[in-house]
VEXGU-41276 format. One record per residue (C-alpha): x, y, z. Coordinates in steps of 0.5 Angstrom, whole numbers, padded with zeros to 4 digits, always signed. Layout:
VEXGU-41276
X_Y_Z
...
This chain:
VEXGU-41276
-0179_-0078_-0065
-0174_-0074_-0061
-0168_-0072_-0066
-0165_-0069_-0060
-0157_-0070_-0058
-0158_-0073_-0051
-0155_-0069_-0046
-0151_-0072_-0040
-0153_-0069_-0033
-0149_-0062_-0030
-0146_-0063_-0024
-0143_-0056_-0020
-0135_-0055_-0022
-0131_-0058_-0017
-0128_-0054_-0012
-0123_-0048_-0012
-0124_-0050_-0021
-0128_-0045_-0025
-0133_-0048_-0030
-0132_-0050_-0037
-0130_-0045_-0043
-0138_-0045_-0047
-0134_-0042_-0051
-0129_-0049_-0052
-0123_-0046_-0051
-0117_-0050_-0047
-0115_-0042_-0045
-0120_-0043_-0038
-0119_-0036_-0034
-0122_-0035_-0027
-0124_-0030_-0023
-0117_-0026_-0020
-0119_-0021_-0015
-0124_-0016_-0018
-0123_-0015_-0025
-0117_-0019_-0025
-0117_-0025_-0031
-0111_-0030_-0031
-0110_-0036_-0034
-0111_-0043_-0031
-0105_-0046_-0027
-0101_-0040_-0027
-0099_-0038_-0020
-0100_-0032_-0016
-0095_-0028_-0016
-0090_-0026_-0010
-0092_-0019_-0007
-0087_-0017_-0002
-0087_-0010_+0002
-0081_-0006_-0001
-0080_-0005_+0007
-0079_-0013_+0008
-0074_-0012_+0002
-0070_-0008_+0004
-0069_-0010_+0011
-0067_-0018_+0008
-0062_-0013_+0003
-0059_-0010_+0010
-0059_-0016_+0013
-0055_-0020_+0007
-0050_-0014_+0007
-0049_-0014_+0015
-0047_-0021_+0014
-0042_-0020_+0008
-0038_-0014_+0012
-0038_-0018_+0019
-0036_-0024_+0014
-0030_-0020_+0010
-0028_-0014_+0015
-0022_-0016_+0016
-0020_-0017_+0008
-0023_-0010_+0007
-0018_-0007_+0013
-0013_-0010_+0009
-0015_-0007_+0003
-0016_+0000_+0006
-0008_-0002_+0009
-0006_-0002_+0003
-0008_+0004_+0000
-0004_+0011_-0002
-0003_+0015_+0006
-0009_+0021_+0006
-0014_+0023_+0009
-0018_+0016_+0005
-0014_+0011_+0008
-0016_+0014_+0015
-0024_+0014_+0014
-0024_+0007_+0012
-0019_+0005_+0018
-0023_+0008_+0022
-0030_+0005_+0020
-0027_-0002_+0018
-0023_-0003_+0024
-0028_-0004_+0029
-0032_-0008_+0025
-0026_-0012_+0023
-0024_-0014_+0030
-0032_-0016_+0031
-0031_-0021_+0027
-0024_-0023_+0029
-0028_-0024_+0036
-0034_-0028_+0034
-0028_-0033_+0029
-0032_-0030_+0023
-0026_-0029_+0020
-0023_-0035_+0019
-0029_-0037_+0015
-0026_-0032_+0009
-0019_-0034_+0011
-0021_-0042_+0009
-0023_-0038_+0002
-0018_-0035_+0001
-0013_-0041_+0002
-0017_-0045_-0003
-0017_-0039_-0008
-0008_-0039_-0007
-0010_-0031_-0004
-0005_-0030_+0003
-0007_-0025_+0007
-0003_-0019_+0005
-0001_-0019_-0001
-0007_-0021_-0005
-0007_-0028_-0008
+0001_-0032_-0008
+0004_-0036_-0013
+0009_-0040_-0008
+0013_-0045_-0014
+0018_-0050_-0011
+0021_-0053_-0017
+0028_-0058_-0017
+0031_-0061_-0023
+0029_-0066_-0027
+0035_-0071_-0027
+0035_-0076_-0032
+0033_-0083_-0031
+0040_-0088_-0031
+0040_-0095_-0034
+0044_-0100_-0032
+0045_-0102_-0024
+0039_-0099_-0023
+0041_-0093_-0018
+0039_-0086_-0019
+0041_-0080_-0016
+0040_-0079_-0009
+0032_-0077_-0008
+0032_-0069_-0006
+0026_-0068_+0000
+0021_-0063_-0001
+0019_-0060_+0005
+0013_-0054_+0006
+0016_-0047_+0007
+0016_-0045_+0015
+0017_-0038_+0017
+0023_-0038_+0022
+0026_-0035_+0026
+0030_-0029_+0025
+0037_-0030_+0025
+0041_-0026_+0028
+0049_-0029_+0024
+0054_-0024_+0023
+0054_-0021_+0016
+0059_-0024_+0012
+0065_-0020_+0010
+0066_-0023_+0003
+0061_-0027_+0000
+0062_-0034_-0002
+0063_-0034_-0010
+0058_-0037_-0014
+0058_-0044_-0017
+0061_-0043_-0024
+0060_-0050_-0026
+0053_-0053_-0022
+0051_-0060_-0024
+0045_-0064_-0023
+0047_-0066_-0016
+0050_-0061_-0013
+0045_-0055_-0017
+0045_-0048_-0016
+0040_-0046_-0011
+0036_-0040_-0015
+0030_-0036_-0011
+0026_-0031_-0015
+0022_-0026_-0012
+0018_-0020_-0014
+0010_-0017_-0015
+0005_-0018_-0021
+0011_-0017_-0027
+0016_-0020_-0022
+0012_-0026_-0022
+0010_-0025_-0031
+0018_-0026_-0030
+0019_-0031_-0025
+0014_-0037_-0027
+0017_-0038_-0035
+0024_-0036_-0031
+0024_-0042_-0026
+0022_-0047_-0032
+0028_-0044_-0036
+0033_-0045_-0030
+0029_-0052_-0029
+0029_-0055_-0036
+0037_-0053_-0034
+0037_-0059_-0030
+0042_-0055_-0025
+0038_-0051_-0023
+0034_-0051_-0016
+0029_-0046_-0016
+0024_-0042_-0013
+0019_-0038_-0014
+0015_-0032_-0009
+0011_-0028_-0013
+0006_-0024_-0010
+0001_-0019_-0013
+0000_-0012_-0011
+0006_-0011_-0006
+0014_-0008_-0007
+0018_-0005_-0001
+0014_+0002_+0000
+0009_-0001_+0005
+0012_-0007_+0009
+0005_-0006_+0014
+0002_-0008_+0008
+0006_-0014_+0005
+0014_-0014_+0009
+0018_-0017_+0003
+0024_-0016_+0008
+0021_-0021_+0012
+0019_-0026_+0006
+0025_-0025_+0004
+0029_-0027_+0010
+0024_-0033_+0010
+0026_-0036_+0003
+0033_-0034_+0005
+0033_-0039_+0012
+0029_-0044_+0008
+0032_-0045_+0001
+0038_-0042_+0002
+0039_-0040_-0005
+0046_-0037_-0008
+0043_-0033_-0013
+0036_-0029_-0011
+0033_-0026_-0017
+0029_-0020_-0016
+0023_-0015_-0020
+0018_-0011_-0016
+0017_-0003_-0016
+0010_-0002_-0020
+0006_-0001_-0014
+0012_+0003_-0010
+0010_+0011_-0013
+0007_+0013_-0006
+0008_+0016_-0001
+0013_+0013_+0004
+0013_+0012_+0013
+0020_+0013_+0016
+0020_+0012_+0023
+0013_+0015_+0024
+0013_+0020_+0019
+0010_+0021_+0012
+0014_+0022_+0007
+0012_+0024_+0000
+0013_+0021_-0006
+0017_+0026_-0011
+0021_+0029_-0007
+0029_+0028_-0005
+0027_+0025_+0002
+0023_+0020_-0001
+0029_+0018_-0006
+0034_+0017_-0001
+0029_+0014_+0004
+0027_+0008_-0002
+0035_+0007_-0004
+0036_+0006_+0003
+0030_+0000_+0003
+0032_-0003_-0004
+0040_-0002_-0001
+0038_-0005_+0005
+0034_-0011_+0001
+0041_-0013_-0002
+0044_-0013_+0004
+0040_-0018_+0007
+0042_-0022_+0002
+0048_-0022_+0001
+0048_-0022_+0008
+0046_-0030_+0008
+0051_-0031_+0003
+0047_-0030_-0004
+0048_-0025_-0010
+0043_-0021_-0011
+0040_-0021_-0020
+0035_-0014_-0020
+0031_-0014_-0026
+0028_-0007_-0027
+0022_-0005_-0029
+0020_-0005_-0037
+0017_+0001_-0040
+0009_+0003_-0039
+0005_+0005_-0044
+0003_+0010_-0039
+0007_+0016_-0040
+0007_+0018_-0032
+0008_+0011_-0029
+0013_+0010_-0035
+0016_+0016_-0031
+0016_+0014_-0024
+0019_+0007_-0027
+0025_+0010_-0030
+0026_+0014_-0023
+0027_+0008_-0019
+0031_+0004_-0024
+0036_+0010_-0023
+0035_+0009_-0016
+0035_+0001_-0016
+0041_+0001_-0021
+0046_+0006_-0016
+0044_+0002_-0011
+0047_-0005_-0014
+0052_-0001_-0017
+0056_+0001_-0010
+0055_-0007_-0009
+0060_-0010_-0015
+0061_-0017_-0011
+0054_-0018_-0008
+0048_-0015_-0013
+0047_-0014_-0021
+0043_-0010_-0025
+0039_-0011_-0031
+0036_-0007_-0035
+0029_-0009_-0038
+0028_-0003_-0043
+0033_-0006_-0048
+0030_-0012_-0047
+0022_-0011_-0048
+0022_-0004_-0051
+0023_-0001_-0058
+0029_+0002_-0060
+0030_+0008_-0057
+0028_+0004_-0050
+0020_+0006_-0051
+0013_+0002_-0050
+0011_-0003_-0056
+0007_-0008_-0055
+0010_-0012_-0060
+0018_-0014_-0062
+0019_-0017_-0068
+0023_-0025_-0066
+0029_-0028_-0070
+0025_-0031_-0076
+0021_-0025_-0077
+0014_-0025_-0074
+0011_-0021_-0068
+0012_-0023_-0061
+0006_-0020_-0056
+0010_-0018_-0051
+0005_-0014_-0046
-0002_-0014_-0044
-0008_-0010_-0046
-0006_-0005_-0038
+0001_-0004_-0041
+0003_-0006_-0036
+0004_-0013_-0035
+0008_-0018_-0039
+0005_-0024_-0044
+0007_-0031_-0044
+0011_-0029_-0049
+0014_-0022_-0046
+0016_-0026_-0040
+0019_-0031_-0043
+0024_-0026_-0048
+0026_-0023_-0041
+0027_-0029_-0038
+0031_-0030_-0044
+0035_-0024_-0042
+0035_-0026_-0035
+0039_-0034_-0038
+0044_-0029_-0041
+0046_-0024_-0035
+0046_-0030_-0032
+0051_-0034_-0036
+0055_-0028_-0039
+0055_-0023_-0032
+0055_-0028_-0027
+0059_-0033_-0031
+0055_-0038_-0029
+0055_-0045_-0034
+0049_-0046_-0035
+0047_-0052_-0041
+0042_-0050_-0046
């Protein structure tokens, strides 16, 4: 009698599958090469020449620099004059103008205005905002709707500059609103933005803000502010402009052709001729001119060069009684004794953070104590009744 288990008929494994583990473990291997054992259904792995690699790198990077050229000139546009900005020039600018031809540009151009960036300037923040009147009951009829229309640039006009400004309204009203235009830098716009909703929540108060990083009145090739600022003054026809900028100015300076160097006396009289020239513009369209000066820096050398220029911006306004207005915000955002702190103590007793970690820029809360400031020159220098 056979006791012997039966046993099923062998067959050769199928095809391209290695034969059964006798051992009878699920962890079947197949030969991978020589000496090369992995486990099944693991894929081979990729293997690519480095030269391969490195000319798909330089492809990609070719791509990237045809694509983004012309914003990499214009970064090396805004940089410090030297010999560095001349390098990058000349190595961008061809490559830029490539790129323009072949339409690349636009491709970053419709990216950026997605993103809210303008070119020049770095990213904008461009807020038309009106006041909010309240709703009337009974016959059903509200105040005249105001129409909002998008910012043109237009041409330049060539008016006379007015011998005496038109007075500010001293008493605004929600149909006939003071017209308020806020300009300015990164801080100009840690102000402007708590600023406009304060004036708005005013409800006589039509304000505007245009705010743009990275700029100030040292490099109009970069960004032309007095440019900007006659745009704003033909479309929004503002009676009072309020202006704070100055952070990215310590830099040498272009006057008709020739460099300037920053910290000497030809620059001080050539950036109070730019910041004079700016008020001018102004008061030439009719509008008063508020400047808030630069806060202090926790940086002892930007500190310094911040001082100098609130000096130079006050003397200007100073010789414009009628027309422009200076603010000091070191009483304001500083200590004491007009120094850096990161924090003020409020009216019930708690701290305020006031300035972000760079010591440079404003908090929420830091801008909305200026624009507390701010509400109060306006109020008191300017004797301008304001609700609130």
């Amino acid at each position: 009698m056979n006791i012997a288990p039966d046993t099923l008929p062998t067959s050769p494994p199928e095809t391209g599958l290695s034969a059964p583990d006798p051992t009878g473990s699920t962890h079947a291997t197949e030969a991978h090469g020589a000496g090369v054992v992995k486990p099944r259904g693991v894929p081979d792995a990729m293997e690519l020449p480095w030269t391969r690699v490195l000319i798909v790198g330089v492809i990609c990077f070719a791509v990237w620099l045809l694509l983004d050229a012309p914003s990499l000139q214009k970064s090396a546009q805004a940089s410090p004059l030297g010999s560095r900005r001349t390098v990058s020039l000349d190595l961008v600018g061809p490559v830029a103008a490539v790129s323009r031809g072949l339409g690349l540009a636009h491709v970053v151009g419709w990216t950026d205005d997605l993103l809210g960036r303008s070119v020049g300037g770095g990213p904008s923040l461009t807020i038309a905002t009106l006041p909010i009147n309240p709703v009337r009951k009974g016959n059903g009829k509200g105040p005249t709707p105001i129409a909002i229309t998008p910012t043109i640039t237009p041409t330049v006009s060539t008016a006379p500059t007015p011998t005496t400004l038109p007075p500010l309204p001293r008493h605004p009203t929600a149909a006939d609103p003071l017209r308020v235009v806020v300009i300015g830098d990164s801080i100009g716009i840690d102000l402007g933005q708590p600023l406009t909703n304060d004036l708005i929540g005013t409800g006589v108060v039509a304000a505007t803000l245009d705010g743009r990083i990275d700029t100030g009145l040292s490099r109009p090739d970069y960004f032309d502010w007095p440019a900007e600022l006659r745009a704003d003054l033909a479309n929004h026809h503002p009676q009072l402009v309020v202006v704070m900028m100055g952070a990215n100015d310590p830099q040498n300076l272009v006057v008709n052709g020739t460099a300037v160097a920053y910290g000497t006396a030809g620059w001080n009289a050539a950036y109070s001729a730019r910041v004079g020239a700016f008020m001018d513009t102004a008061n030439a369209a009719g509008a008063h001119m508020l400047w808030v000066g630069m806060p202090p820096m926790a940086g002892s050398q930007l500190d310094g060069e911040m001082n100098l220029e609130n000096g130079l911006v006050q003397s200007e306004a100073a010789t414009r009684p009628a027309g422009a207005t200076y603010l000091s915000s070191r009483n304001v955002l500083g200590d004491g004794q007009g120094n850096y702190t990161a924090y003020l103590t409020n009216g019930s007793g708690s701290e305020v953070n006031i300035r972000t970690p760079d010591g440079i820029h404003l908090t929420l809360g830091g801008g909305e104590v200026l624009s507390q400031a701010v509400m109060s020159s306006i109020r008191g220098t300017l004797k301008i009744a304001l609700p609130g």
